[in-house]
BAKEMI-601832 format. One record per residue: residue in three letters; chain; y, x, z of N, C-alpha, C, CB in turn. Coordinates in pm, whole numbers, plus 50000, padded with zeros to 5 digits. Glycine has a CB too. Layout:
<nodes>
<resn=ALA | chain=A | n_Y=Y | n_X=X | n_Z=Z | ca_Y=Y | ca_X=X | ca_Z=Z | c_Y=Y | c_X=X | c_Z=Z | cb_Y=Y | cb_X=X | cb_Z=Z> $
...
</nodes>
This chain:
<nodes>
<resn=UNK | chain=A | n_Y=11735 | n_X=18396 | n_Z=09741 | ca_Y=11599 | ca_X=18420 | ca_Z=09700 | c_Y=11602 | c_X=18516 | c_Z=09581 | cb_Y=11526 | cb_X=18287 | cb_Z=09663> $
<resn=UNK | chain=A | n_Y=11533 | n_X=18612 | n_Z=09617 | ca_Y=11467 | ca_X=18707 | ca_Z=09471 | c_Y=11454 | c_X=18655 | c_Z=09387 | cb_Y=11346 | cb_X=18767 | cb_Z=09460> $
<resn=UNK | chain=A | n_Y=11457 | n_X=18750 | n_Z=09265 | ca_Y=11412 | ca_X=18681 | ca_Z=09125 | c_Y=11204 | c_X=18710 | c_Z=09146 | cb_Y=11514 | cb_X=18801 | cb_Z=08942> $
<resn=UNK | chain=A | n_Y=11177 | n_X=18805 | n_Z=09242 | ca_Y=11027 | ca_X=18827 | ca_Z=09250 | c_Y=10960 | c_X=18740 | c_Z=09362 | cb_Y=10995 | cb_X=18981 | cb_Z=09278> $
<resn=UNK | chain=A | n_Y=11061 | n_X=18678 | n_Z=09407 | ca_Y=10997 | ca_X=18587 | ca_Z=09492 | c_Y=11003 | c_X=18402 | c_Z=09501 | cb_Y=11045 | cb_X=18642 | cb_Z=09607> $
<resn=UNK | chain=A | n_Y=11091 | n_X=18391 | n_Z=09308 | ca_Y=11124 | ca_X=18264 | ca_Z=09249 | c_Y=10937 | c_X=18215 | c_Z=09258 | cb_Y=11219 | cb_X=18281 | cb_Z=09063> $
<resn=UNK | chain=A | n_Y=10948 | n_X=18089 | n_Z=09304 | ca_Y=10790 | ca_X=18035 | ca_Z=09266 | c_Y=10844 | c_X=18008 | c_Z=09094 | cb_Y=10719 | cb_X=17847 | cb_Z=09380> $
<resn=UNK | chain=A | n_Y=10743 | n_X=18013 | n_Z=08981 | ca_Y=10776 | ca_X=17950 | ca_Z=08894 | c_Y=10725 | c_X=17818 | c_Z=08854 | cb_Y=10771 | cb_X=18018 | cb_Z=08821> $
<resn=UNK | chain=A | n_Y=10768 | n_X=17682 | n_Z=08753 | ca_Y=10692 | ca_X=17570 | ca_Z=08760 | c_Y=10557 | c_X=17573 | c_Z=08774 | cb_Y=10713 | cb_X=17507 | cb_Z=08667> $
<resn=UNK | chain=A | n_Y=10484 | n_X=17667 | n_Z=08655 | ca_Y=10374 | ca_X=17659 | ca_Z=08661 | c_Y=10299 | c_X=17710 | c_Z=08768 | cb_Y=10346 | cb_X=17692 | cb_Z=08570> $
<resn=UNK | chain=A | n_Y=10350 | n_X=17795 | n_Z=08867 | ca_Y=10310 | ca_X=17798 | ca_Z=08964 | c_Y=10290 | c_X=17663 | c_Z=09073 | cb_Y=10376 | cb_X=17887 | cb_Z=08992> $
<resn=UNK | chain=A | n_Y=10388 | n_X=17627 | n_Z=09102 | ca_Y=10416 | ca_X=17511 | ca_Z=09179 | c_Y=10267 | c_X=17408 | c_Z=09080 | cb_Y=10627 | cb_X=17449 | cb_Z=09159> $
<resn=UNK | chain=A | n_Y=10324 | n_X=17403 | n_Z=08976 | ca_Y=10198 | ca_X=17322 | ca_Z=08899 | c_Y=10102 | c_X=17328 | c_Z=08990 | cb_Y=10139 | cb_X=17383 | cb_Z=08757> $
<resn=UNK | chain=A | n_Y=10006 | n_X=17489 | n_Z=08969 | ca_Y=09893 | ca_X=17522 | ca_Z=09012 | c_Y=09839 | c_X=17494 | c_Z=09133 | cb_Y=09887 | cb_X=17622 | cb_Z=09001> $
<resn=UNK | chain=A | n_Y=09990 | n_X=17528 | n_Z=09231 | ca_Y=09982 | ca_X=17435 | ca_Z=09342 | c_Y=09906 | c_X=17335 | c_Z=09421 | cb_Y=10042 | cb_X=17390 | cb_Z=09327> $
<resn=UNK | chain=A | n_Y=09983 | n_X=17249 | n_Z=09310 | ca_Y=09952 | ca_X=17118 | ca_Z=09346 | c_Y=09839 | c_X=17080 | c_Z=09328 | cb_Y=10019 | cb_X=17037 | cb_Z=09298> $
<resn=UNK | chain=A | n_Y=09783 | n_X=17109 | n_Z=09190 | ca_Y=09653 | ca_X=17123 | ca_Z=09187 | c_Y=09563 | c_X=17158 | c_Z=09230 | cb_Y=09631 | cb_X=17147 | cb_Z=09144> $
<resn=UNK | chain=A | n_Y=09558 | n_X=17245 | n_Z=09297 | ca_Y=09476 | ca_X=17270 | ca_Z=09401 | c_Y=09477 | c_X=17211 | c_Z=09496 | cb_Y=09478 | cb_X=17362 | cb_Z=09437> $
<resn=UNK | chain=A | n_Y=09569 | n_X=17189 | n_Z=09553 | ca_Y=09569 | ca_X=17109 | ca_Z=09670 | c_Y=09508 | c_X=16948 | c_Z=09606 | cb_Y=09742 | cb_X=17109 | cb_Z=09743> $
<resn=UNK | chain=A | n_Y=09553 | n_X=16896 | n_Z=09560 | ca_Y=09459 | ca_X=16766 | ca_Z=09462 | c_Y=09338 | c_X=16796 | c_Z=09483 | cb_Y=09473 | cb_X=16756 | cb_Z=09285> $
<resn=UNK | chain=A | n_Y=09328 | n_X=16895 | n_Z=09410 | ca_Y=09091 | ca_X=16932 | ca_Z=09414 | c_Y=09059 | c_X=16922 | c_Z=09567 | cb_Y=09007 | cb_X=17169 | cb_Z=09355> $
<resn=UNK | chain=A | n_Y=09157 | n_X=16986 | n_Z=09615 | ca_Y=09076 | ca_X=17017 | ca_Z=09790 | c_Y=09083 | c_X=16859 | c_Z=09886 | cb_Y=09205 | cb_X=17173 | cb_Z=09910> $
<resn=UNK | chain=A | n_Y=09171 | n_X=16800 | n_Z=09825 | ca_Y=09183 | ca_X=16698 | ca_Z=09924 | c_Y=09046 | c_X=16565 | c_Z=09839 | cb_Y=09391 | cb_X=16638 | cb_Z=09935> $
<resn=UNK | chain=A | n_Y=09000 | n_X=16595 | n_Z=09722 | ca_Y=08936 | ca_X=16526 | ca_Z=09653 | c_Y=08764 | c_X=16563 | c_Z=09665 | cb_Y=09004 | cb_X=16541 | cb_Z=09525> $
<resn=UNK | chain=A | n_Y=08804 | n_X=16718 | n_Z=09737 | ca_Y=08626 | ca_X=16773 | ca_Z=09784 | c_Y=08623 | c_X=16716 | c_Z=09931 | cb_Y=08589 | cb_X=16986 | cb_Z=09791> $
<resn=UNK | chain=A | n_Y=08745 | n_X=16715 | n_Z=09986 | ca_Y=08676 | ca_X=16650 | ca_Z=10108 | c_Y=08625 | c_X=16571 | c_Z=10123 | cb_Y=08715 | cb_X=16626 | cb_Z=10183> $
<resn=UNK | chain=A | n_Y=08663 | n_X=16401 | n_Z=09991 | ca_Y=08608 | ca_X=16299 | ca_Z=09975 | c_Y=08488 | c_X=16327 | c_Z=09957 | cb_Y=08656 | cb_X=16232 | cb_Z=09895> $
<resn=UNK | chain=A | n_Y=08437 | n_X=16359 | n_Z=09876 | ca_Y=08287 | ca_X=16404 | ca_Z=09804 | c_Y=08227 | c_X=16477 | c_Z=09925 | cb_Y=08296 | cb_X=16522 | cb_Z=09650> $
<resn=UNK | chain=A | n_Y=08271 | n_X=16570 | n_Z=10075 | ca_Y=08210 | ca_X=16604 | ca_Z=10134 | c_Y=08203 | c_X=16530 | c_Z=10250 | cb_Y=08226 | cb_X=16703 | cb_Z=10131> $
<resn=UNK | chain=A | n_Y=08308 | n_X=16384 | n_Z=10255 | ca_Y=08249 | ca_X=16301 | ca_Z=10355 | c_Y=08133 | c_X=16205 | c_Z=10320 | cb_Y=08351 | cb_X=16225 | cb_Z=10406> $
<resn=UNK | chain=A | n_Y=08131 | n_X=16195 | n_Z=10204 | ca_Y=07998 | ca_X=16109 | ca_Z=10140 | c_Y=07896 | c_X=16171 | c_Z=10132 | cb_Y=08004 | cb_X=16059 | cb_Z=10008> $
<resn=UNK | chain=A | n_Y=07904 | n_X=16305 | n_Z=10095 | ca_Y=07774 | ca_X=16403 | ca_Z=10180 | c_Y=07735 | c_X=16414 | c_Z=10352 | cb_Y=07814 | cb_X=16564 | cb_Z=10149> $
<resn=UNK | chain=A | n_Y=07821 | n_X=16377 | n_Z=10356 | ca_Y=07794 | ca_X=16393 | ca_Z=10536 | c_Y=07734 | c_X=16263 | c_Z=10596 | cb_Y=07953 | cb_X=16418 | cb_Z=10630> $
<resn=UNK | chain=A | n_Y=07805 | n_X=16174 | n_Z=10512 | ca_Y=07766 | ca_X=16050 | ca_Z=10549 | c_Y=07635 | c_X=16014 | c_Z=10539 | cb_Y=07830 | cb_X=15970 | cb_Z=10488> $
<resn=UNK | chain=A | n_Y=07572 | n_X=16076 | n_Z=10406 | ca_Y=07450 | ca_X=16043 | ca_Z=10350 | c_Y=07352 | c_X=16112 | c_Z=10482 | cb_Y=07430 | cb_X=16112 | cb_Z=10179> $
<resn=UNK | chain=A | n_Y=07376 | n_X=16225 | n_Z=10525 | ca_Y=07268 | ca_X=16289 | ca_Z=10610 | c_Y=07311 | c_X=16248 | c_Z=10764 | cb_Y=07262 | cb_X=16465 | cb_Z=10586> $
<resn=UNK | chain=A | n_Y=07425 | n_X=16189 | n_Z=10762 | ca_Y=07422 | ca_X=16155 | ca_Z=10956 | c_Y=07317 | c_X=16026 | c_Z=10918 | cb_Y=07631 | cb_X=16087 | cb_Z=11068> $
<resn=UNK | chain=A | n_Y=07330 | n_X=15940 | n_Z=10852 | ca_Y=07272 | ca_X=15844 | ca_Z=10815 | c_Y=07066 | c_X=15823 | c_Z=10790 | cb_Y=07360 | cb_X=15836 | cb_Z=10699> $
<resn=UNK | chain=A | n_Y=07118 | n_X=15937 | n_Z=10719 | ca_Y=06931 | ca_X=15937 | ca_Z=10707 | c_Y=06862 | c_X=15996 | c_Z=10829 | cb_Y=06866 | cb_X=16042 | cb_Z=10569> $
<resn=UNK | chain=A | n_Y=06893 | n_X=16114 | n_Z=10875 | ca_Y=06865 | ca_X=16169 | ca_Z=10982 | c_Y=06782 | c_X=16075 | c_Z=11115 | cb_Y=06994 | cb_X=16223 | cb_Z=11013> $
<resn=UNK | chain=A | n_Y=06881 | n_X=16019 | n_Z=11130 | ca_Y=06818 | ca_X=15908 | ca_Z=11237 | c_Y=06714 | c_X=15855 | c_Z=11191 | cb_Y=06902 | cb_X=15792 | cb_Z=11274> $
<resn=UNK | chain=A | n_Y=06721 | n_X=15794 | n_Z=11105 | ca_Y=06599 | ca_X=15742 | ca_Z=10992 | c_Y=06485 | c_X=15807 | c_Z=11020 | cb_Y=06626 | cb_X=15773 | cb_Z=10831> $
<resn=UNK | chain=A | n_Y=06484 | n_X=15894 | n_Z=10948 | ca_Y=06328 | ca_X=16002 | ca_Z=10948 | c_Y=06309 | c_X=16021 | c_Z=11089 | cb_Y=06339 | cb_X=16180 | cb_Z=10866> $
<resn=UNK | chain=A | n_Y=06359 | n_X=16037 | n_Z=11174 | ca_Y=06345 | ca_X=16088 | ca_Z=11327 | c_Y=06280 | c_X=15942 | c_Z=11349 | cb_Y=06508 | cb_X=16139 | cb_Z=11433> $
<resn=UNK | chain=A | n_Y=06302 | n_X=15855 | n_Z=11338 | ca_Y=06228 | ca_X=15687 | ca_Z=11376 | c_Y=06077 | c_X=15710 | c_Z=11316 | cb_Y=06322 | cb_X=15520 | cb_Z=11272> $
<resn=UNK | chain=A | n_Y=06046 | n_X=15758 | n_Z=11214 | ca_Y=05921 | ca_X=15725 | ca_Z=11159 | c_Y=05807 | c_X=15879 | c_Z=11175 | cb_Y=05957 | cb_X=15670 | cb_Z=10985> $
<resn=UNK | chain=A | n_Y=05854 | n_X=15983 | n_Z=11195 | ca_Y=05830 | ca_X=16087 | ca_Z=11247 | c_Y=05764 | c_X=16188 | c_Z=11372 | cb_Y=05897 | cb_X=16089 | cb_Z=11234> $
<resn=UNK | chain=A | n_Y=05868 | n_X=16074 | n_Z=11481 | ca_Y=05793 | ca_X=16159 | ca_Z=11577 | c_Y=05707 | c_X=16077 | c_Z=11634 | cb_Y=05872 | cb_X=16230 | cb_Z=11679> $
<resn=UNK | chain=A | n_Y=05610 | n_X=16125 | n_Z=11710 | ca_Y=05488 | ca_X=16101 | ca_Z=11729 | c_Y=05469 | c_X=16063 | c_Z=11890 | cb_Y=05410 | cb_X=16221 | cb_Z=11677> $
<resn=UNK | chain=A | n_Y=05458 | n_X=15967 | n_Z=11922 | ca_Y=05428 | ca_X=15953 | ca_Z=12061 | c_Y=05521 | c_X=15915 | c_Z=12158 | cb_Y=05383 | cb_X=16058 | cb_Z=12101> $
<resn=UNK | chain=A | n_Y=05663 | n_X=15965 | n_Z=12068 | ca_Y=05810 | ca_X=15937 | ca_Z=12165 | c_Y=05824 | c_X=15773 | c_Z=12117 | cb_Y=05986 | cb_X=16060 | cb_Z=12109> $
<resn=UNK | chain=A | n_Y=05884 | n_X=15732 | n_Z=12205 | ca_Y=05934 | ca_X=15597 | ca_Z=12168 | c_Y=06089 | c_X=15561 | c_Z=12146 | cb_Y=05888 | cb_X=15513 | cb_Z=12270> $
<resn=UNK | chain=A | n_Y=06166 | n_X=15574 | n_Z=12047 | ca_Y=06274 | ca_X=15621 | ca_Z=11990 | c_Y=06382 | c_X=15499 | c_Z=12067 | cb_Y=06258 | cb_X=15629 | cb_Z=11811> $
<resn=UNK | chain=A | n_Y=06503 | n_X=15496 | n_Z=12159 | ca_Y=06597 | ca_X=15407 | ca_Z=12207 | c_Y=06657 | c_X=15341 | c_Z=12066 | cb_Y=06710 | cb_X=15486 | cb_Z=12307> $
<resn=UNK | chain=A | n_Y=06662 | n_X=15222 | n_Z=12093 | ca_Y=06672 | ca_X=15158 | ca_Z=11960 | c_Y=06848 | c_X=15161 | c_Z=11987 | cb_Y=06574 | cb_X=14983 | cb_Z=11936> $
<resn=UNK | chain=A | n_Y=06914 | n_X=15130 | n_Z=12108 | ca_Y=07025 | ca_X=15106 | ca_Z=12165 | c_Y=07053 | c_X=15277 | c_Z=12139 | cb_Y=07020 | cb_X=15027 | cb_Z=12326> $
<resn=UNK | chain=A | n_Y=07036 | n_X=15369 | n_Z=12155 | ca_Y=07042 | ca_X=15499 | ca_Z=12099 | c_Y=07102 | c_X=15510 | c_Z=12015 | cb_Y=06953 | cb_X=15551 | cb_Z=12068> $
<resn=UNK | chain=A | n_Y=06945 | n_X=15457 | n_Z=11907 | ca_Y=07016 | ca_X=15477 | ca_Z=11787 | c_Y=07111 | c_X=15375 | c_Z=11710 | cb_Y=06924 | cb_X=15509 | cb_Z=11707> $
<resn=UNK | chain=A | n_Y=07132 | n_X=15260 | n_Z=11768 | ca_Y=07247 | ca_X=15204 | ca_Z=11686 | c_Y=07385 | c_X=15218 | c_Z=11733 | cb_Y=07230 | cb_X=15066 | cb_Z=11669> $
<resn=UNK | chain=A | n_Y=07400 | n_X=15303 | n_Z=11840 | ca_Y=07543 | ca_X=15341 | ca_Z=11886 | c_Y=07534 | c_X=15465 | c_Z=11843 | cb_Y=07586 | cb_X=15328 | cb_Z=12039> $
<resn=UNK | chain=A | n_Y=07432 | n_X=15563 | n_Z=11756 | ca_Y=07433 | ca_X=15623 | ca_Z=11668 | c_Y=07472 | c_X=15624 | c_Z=11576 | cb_Y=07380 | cb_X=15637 | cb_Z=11654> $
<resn=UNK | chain=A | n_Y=07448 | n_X=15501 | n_Z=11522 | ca_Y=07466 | ca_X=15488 | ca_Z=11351 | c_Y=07612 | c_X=15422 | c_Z=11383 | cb_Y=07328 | cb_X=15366 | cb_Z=11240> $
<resn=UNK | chain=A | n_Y=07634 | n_X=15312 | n_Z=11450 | ca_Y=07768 | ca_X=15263 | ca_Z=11472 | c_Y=07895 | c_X=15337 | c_Z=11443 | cb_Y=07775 | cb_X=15235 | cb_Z=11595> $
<resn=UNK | chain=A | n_Y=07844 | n_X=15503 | n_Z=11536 | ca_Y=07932 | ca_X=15566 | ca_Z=11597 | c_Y=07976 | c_X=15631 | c_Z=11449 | cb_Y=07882 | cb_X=15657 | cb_Z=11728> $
<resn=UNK | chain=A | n_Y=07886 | n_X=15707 | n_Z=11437 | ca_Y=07912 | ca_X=15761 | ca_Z=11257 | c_Y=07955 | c_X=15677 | c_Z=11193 | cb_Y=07795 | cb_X=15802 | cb_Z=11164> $
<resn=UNK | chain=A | n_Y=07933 | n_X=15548 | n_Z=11210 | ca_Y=07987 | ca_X=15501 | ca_Z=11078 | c_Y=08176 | c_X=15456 | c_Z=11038 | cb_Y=07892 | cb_X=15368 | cb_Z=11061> $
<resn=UNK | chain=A | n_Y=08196 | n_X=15444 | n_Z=11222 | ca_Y=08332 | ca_X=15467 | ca_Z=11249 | c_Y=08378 | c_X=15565 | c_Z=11255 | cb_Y=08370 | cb_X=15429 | cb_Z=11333> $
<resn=UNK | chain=A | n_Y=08327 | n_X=15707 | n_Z=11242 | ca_Y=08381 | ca_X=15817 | ca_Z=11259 | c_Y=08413 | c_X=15868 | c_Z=11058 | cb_Y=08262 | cb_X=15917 | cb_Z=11373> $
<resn=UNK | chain=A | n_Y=08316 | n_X=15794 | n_Z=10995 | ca_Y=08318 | ca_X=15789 | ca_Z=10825 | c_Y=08448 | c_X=15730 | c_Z=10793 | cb_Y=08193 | cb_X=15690 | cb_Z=10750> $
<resn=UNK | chain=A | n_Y=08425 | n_X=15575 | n_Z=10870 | ca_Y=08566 | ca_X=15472 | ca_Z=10826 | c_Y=08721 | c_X=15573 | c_Z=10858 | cb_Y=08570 | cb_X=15292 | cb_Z=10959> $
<resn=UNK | chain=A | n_Y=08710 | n_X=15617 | n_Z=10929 | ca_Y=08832 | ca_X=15682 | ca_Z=10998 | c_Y=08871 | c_X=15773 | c_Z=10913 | cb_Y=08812 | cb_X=15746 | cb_Z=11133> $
<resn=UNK | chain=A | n_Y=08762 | n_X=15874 | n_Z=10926 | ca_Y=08804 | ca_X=15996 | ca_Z=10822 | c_Y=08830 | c_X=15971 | c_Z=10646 | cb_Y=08673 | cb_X=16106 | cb_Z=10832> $
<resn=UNK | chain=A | n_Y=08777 | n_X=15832 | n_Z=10623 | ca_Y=08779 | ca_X=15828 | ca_Z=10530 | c_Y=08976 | c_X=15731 | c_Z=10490 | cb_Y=08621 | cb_X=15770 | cb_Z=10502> $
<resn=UNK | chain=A | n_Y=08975 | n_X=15668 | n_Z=10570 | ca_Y=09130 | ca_X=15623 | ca_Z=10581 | c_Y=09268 | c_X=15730 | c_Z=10590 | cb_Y=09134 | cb_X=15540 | cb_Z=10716> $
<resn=UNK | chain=A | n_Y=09186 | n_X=15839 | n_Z=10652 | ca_Y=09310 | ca_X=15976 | ca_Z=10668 | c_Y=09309 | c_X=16027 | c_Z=10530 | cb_Y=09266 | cb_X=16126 | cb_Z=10788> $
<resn=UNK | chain=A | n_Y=09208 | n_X=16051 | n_Z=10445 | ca_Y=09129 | ca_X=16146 | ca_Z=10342 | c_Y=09254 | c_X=16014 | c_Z=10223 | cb_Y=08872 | cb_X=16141 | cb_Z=10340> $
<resn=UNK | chain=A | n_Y=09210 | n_X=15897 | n_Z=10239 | ca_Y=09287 | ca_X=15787 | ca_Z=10127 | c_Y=09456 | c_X=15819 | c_Z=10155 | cb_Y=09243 | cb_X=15584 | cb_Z=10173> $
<resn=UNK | chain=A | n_Y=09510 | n_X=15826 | n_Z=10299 | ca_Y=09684 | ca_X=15835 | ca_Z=10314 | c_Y=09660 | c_X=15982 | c_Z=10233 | cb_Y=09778 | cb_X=15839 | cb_Z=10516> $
<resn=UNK | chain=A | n_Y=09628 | n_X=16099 | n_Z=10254 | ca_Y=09655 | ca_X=16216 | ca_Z=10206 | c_Y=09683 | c_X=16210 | c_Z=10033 | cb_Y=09536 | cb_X=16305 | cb_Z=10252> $
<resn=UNK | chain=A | n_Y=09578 | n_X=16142 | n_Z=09957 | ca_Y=09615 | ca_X=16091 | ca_Z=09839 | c_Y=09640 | c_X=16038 | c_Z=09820 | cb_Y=09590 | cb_X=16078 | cb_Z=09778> $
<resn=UNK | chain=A | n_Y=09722 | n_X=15905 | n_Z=09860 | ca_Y=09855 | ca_X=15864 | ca_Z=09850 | c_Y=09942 | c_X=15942 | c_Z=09826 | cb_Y=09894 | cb_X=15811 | cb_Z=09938> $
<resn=UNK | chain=A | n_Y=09981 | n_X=15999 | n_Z=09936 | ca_Y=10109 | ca_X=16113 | ca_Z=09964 | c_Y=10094 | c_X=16186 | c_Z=09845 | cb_Y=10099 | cb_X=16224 | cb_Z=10109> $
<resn=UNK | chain=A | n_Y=09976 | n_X=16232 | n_Z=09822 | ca_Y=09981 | ca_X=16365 | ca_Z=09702 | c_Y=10019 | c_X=16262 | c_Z=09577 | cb_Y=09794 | cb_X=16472 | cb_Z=09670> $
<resn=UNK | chain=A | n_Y=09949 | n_X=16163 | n_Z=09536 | ca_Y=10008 | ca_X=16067 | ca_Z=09407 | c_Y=10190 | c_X=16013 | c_Z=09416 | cb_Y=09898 | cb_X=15902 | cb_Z=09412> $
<resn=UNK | chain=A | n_Y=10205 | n_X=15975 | n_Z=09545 | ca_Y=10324 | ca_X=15951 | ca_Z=09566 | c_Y=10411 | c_X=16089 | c_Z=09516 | cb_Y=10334 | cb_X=15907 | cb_Z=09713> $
<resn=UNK | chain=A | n_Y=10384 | n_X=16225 | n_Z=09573 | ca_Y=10444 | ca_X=16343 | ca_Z=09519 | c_Y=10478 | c_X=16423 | c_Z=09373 | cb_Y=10382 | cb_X=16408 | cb_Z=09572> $
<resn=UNK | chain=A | n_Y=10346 | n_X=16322 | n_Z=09289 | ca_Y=10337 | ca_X=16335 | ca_Z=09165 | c_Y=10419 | c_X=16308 | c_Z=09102 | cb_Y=10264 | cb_X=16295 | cb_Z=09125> $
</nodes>
């Protein structure tokens, strides 16, 4: 290896750090996601006018999201593990 192509610590530092923030926005952007798969259905129940909304619809709706939250949110927790474990 080059001396221009040595990573240096503080590089590697920076690294890591970043990768930390990004795996820590995904958290914060599954709890955003969560918040609007969630409401969505909601307002659509009180909203529309004349339709008569599948109630069985919507709770294998909300079900479905909410296992698709649990999941992603269990991959999103091993990833920071691993990254704390790396620390």
């Amino acid at each position: 290896m080059s001396a221009k192509n040595a990573i240096t610590p503080s590089q590697k530092r920076d690294e890591n750090r970043r990768n930390a923030r990004k795996k820590s926005e995904i958290s914060i952007g599954m709890t955003i996601a969560g918040v609007i798969l969630w409401v969505t259905p909601m307002v659509n129940i009180f909203t529309t006018e004349g339709a008569n909304p599948s109630i069985f619809a919507l709770l294998v709706y909300v079900f479905g999201a909410w296992a698709a939250l649990i999941l992603g949110a269990f991959f999103v927790s091993r990833m920071l593990i691993s990254q704390m474990a790396d620390d």
